[in-house]
N, C-alpha and C positions, 0 to 999 in steps of 0.2 A: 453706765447704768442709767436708763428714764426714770424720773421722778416714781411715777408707779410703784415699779421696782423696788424701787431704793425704800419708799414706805412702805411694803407689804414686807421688805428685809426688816426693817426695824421694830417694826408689828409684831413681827413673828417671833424674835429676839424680848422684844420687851412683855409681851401677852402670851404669846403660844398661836395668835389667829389674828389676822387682819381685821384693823377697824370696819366697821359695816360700811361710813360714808365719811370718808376721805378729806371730804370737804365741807364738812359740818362746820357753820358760825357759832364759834364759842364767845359768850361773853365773861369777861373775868373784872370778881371786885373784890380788889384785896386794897388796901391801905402800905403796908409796906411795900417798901419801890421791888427789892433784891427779892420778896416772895414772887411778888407777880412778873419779874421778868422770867425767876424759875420756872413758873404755872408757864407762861409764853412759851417759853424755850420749847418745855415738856408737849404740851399743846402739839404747836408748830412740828415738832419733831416725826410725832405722830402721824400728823396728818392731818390736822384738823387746823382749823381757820380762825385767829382772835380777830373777832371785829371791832372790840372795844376792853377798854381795860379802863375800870374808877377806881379812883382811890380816896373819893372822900361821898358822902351820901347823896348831896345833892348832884352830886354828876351821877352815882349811880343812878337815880330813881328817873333821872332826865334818861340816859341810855336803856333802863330796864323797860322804859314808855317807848322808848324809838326806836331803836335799833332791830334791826332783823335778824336776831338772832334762832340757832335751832338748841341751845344750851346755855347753862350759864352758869358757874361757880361763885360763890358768894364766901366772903367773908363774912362775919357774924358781930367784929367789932371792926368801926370806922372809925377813928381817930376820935373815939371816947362817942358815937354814936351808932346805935344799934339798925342794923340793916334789915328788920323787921318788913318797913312799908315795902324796900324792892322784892323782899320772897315775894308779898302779896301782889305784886303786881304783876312780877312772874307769873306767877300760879294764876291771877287770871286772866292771864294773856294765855294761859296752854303751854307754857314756856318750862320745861323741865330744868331742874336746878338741882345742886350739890351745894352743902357746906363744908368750906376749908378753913378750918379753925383749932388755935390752939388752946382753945375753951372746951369745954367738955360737951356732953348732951343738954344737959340742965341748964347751959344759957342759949340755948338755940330757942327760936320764937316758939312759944305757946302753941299757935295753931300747929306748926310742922316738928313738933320735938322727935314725934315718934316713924314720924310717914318720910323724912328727907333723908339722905344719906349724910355721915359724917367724916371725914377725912380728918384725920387726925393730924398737926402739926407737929413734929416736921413728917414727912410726907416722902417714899419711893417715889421713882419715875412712875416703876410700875406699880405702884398703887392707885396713883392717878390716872393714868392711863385705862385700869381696868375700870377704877369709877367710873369715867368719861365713859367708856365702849360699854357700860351695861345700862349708863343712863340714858345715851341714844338707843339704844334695846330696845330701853321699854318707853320709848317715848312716847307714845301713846295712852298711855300708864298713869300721866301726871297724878301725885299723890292727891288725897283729899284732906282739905284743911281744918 
């Protein structure tokens, strides 16, 4: 079975519908190491592409500036520091994001409490999976702050 294949098999399994774009650059920033190899794993499985994974702020805000990404999952605490500045720089980069956090709505940053999606910790594959594939959907869409 070709690669293709083998991800529209697991798509189909874990979603019901093949992801839109296969090879979407996802950036992931979680602090715990065993979440974000999960997030990877999950990602990767999919079909989608990790270009970068931070785990502490200041590497994220350096990759959320650089990196080429078409996604990006954020954690909402970084080893006792709130990841506030990368949403915003996401967001003004056009850069479509999700939080994965096991903090509720009410500590998600002020500007995007209500407009970003939330992923609850702990987390399905397919949970994650269908966040990812409805957040490339609408990525055109970037919420307003």
């Amino acid at each position: 079975m070709n690669r293709s294949a083998y991800v529209d098999r697991l798509n189909r399994r874990c979603v019901g519908e093949p992801v839109m774009q296969p090879a979407a650059r996802i950036l992931v920033v979680e602090d715990e190491f065993l979440v974000a190899m999960q997030i990877e794993a999950i990602l990767t499985r999919a079909g989608w592409r990790v270009i970068g994974s931070a785990g502490t702020l200041s590497s994220a805000v350096s990759l959320a500036r650089k990196s080429a990404c078409d996604a990006a999952l954020l954690d909402v605490n970084l080893r006792g520091e709130r990841a506030d500045e990368v949403a915003e720089i996401l967001f003004a980069r056009g850069v479509p994001f999700l939080f994965v956090s096991g903090y509720g709505r009410g500590n998600l940053p002020a500007a995007f409490r209500q407009s970003v999606e939330l992923i609850a910790k702990p987390f399905s594959d397919r949970t994650l999976v269908e966040a990812v594939r409805n957040l490339m959907r609408n990525k055109g869409k970037v919420a307003s702050a």
